[in-house]
C-alpha positions as CSV (number, residue, x, y, z in Angstrom):
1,X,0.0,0.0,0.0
2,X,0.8,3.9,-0.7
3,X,1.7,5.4,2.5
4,X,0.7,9.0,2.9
5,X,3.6,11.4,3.5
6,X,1.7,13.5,5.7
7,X,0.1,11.2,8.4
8,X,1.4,7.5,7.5
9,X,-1.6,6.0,6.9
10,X,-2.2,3.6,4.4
11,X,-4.2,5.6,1.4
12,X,-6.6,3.0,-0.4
13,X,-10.1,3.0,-1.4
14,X,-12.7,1.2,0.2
15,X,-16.5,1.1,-1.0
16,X,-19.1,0.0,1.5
17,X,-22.2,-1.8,0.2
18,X,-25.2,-3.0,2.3
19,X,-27.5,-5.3,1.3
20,X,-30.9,-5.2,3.0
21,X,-33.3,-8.5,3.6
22,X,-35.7,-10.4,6.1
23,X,-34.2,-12.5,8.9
24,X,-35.2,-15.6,6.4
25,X,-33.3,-14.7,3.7
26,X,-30.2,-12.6,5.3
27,X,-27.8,-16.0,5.0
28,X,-29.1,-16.4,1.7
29,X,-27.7,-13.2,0.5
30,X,-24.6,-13.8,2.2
31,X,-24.1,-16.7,0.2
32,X,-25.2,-14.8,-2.5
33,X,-22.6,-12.2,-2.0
34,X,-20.0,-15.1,-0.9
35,X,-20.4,-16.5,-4.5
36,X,-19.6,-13.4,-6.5
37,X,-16.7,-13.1,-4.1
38,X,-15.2,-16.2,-4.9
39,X,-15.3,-15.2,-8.7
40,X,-13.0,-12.5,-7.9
41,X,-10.4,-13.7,-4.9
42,X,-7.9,-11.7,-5.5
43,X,-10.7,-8.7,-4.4
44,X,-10.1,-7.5,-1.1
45,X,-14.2,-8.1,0.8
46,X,-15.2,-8.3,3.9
47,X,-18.4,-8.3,6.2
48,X,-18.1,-5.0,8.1
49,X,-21.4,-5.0,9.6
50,X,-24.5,-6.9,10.5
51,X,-27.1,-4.6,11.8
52,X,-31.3,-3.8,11.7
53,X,-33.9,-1.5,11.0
54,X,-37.8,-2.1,10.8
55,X,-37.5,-5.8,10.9
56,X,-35.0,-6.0,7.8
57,X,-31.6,-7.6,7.9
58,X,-28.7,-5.2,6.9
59,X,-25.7,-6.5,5.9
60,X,-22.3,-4.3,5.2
61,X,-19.7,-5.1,3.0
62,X,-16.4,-3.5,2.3
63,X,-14.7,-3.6,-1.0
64,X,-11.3,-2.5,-1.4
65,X,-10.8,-1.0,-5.0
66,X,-6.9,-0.4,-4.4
67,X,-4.5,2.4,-3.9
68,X,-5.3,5.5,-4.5
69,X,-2.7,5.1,-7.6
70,X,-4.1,2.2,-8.6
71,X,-7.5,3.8,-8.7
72,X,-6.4,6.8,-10.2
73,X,-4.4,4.5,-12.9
74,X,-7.5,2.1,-13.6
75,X,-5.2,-1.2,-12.9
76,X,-6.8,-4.5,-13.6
77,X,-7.0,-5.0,-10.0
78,X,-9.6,-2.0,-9.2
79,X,-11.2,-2.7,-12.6
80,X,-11.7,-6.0,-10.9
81,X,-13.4,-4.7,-7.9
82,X,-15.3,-2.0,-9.9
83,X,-16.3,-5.6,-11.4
84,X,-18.0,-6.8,-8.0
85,X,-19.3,-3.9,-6.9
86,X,-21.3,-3.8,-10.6
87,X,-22.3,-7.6,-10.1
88,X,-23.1,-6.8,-6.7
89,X,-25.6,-4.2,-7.6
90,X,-27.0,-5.5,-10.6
91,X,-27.5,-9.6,-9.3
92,X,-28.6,-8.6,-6.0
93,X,-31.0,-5.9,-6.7
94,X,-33.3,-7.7,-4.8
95,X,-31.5,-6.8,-1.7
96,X,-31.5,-3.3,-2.8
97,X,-27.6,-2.8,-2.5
98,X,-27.0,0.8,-1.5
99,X,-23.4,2.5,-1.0
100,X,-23.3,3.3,2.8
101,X,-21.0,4.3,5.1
102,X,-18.4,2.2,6.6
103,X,-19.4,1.0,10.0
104,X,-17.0,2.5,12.8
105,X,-14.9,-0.5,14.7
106,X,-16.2,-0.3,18.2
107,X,-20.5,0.2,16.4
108,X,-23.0,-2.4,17.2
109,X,-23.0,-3.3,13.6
110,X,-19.0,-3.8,13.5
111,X,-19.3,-5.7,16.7
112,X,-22.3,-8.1,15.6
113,X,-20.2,-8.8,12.2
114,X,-17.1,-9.6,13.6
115,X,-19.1,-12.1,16.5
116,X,-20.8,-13.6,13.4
117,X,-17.9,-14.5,11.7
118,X,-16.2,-15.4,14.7
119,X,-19.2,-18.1,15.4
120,X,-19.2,-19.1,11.6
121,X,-16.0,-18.5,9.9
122,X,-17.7,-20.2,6.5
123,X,-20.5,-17.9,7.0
124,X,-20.6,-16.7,3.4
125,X,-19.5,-19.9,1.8
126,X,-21.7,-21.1,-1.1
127,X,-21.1,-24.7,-0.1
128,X,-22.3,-24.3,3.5
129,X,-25.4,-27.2,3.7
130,X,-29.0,-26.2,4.1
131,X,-29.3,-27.9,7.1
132,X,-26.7,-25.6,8.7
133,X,-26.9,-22.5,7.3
134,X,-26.2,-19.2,10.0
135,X,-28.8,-16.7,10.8
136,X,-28.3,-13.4,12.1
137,X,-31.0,-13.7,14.2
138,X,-28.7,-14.9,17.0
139,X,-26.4,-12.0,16.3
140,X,-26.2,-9.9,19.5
141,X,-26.0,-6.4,19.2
């Protein structure tokens, strides 16, 4: 990574994503996003935040799209995550994906992400078996 000269700190770009669904569904568009994910591994993702709002499921996800050079210099690596983000929003438009803000570390929604995947490591694996799919719904927040 680029490090700034001013401060130090690592200058990338990252594009947050949330997906929005009912408890039901909200590990189905996980594995949803998992899958698009795994056509591009080399894509920096994560789950940054599991929270709610009116009885939805809303799930965060952080792209990376690259330095800010490699932004600025359209490199096959942030054309790549342009890629995802444009899958993303076209294939699940069911789960009306929305650019949002990136959930702070110590928020609720950061927290309940991080215990997810900490319960359920495969938590967004398109190979996980019906019978034992995750569900936010025991998500503390």
């Amino acid at each position: 990574m680029t490090r700034s000269p001013l401060i130090g700190l690592d200058r990338h770009v990252d594009v947050a994503l949330r997906l929005t669904t009912s408890p039901d569904n909200a590990a189905a568009a996980a594995r949803a996003m998992g899958a698009i994910l795994a056509e591009f591994p080399a894509v920096p993702a994560r789950l940054a935040g599991v929270g709610h709002r009116h009885g939805d499921v809303e799930l965060t996800f952080v792209v990376t799209l690259g330095s800010v050079e490699q932004v600025a210099q359209s490199s096959p690596d942030a054309r790549d995550a342009l890629a995802v983000l444009h899958r993303i929003t076209t294939l699940l438009s069911a789960y009306e994906p929305c650019f949002t803000t990136i959930p702070e570390r110590d928020s609720i929604e950061a927290r309940a992400a991080r215990q997810l995947l900490e319960r359920d490591d495969n938590w967004l694996s398109v190979q996980q078996d019906a019978d034992s799919q995750s569900t936010v719904s025991g998500v503390t927040s």
